[in-house]
C-alpha positions as a Markdown table, in Angstrom:
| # | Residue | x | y | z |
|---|---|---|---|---|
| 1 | Unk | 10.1 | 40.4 | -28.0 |
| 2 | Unk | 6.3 | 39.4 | -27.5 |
| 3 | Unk | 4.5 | 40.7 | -30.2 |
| 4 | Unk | 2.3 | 42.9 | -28.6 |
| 5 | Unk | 5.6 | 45.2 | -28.1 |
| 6 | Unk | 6.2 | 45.0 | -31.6 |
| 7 | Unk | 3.1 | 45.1 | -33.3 |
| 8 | Unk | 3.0 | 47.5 | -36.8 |
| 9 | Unk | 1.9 | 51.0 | -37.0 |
| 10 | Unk | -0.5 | 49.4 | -39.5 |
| 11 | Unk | -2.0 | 46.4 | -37.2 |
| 12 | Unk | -2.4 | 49.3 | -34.3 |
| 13 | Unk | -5.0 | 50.8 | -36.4 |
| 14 | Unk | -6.7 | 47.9 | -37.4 |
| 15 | Unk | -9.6 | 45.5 | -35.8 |
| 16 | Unk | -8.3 | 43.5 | -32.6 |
| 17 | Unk | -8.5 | 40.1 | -34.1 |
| 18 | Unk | -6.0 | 41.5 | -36.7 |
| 19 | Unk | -3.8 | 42.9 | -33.4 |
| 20 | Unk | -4.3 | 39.4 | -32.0 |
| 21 | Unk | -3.7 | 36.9 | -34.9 |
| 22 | Unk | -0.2 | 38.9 | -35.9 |
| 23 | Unk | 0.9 | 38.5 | -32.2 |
| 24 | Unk | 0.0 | 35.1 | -31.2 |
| 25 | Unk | 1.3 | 33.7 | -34.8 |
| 26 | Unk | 4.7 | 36.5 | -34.4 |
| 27 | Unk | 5.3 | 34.7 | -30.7 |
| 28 | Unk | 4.8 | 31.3 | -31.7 |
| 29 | Unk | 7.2 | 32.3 | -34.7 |
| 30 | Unk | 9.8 | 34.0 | -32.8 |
| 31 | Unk | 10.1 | 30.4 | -30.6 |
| 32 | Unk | 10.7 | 28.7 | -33.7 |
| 33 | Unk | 12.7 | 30.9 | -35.6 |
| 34 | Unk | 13.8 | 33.6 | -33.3 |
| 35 | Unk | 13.0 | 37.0 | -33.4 |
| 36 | Unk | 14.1 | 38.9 | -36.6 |
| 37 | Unk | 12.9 | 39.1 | -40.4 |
| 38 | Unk | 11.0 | 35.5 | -40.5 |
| 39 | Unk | 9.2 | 36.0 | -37.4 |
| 40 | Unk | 7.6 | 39.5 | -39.2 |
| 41 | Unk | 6.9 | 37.7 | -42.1 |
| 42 | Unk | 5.1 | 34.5 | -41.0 |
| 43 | Unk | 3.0 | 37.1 | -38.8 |
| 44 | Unk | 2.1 | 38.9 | -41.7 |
| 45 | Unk | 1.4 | 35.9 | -43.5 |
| 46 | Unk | -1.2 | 34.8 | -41.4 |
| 47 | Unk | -2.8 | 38.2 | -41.2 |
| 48 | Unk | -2.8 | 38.7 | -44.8 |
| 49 | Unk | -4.7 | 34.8 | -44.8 |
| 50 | Unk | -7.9 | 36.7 | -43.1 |
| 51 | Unk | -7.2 | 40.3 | -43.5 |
| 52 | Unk | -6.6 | 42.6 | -46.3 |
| 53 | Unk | -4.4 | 46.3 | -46.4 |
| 54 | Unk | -7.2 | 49.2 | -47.0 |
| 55 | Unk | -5.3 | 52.5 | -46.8 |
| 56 | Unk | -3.3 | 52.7 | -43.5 |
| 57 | Unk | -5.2 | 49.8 | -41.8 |
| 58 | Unk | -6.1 | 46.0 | -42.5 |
| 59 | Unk | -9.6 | 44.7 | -42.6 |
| 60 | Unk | -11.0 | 41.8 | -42.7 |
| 61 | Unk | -11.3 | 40.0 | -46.3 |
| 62 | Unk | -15.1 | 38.6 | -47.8 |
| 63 | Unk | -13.3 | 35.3 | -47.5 |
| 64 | Unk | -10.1 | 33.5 | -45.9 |
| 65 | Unk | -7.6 | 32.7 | -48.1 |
| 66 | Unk | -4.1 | 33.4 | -49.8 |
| 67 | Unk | -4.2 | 37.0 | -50.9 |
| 68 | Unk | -1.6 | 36.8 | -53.6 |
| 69 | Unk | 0.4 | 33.9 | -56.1 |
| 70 | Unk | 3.5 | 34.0 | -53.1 |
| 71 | Unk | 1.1 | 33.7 | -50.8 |
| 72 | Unk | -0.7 | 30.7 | -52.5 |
| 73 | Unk | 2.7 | 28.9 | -53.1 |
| 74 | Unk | 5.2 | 30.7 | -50.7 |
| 75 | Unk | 7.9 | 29.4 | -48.7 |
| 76 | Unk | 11.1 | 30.4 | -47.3 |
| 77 | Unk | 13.3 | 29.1 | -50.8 |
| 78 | Unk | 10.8 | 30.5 | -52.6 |
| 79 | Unk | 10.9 | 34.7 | -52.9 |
| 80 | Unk | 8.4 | 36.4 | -55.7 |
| 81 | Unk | 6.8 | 39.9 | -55.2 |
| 82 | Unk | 3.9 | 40.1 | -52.7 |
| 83 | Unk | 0.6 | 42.7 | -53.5 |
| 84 | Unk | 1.8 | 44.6 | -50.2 |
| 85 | Unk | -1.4 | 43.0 | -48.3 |
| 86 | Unk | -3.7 | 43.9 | -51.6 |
| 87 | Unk | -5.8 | 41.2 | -51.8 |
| 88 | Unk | -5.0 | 40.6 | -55.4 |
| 89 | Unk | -6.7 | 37.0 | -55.8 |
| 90 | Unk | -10.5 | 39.3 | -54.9 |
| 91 | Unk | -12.8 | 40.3 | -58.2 |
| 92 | Unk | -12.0 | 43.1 | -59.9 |
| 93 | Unk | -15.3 | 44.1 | -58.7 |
| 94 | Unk | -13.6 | 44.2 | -55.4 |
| 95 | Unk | -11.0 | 45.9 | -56.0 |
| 96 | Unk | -12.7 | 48.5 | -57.7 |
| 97 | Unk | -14.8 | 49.3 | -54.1 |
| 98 | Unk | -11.3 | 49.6 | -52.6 |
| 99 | Unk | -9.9 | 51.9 | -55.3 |
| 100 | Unk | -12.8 | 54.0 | -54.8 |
| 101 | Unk | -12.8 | 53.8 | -51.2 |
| 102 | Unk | -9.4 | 54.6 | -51.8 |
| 103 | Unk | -10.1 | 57.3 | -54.4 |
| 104 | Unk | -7.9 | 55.7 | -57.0 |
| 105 | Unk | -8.2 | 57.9 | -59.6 |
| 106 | Unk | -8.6 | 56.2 | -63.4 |
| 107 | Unk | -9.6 | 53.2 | -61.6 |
| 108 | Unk | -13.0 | 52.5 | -64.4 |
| 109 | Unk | -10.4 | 52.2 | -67.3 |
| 110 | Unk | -8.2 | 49.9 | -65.1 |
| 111 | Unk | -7.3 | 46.1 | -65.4 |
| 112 | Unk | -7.2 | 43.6 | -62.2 |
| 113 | Unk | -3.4 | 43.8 | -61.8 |
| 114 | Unk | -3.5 | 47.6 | -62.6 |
| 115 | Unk | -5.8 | 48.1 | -59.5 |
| 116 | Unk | -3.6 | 45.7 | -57.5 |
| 117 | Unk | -0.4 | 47.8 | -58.1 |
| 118 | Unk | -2.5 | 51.3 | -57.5 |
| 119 | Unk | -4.5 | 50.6 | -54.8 |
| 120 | Unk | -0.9 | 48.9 | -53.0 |
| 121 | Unk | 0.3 | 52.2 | -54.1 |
| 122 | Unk | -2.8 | 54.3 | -52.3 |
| 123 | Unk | -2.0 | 52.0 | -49.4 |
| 124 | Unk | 1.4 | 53.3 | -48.7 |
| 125 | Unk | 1.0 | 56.3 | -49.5 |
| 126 | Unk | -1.7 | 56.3 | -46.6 |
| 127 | Unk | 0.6 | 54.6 | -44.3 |
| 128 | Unk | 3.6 | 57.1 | -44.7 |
| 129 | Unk | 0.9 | 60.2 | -43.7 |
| 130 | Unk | -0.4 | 58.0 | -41.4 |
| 131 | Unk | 2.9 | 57.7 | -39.7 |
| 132 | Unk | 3.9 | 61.4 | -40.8 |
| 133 | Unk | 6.4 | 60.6 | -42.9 |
């Protein structure tokens, strides 16, 4: 299925270089590996390399990189928990403009990985009304 068919609720509201990167890596994907799970993920892979998950939307990140330790040292043998598109290697000075963007509250008393885990939270929590779930 070309990717634009199957693009995310998530990438539709997001910039069009975002829309384009998950599609053109998601087709070149599903040609190696066939569509299914593995395409999705290597899509989202190389969105999450340039983009990070802001509420319901992505946008892009201060600088290109791995946004989490999977990320950094992934592969298919190799499963550990992702951020959910947080960009969890960003400052905590970062991630304390997303919480508040994000309206995290108890986000000044928080540590790094405590704002990773709520602003992932505040992130699908957008999503789901987003999608009126």
């Amino acid at each position: 299925m070309p990717g634009r068919e199957d693009l995310p609720s998530t990438l539709r509201r997001s910039p069009e270089k975002a829309q384009r990167t998950w599609e053109k890596t998601h087709d070149s994907a599903v040609e190696t590996y066939g569509e299914g799970e593995r395409s999705h993920r290597t899509a989202f892979a190389a969105v999450k390399h340039q983009f990070e998950k802001v509420g319901d939307h992505w946008e892009p990140k201060g600088r290109k990189g791995p946004s989490d330790r999977q990320a950094a040292g992934g592969g298919p043998e190799r499963r550990a928990p992702t951020a959910g598109g947080v960009d969890a290697n960003a400052s905590k000075d970062h991630l304390l403009s997303v919480a508040r963007e994000l309206d995290v509250p108890g986000r000044s008393s928080m540590t790094k990985p405590e704002l990773v885990t709520a602003i992932e939270k505040a992130n699908d929590r957008a999503t789901r009304k987003a999608r009126g779930d």
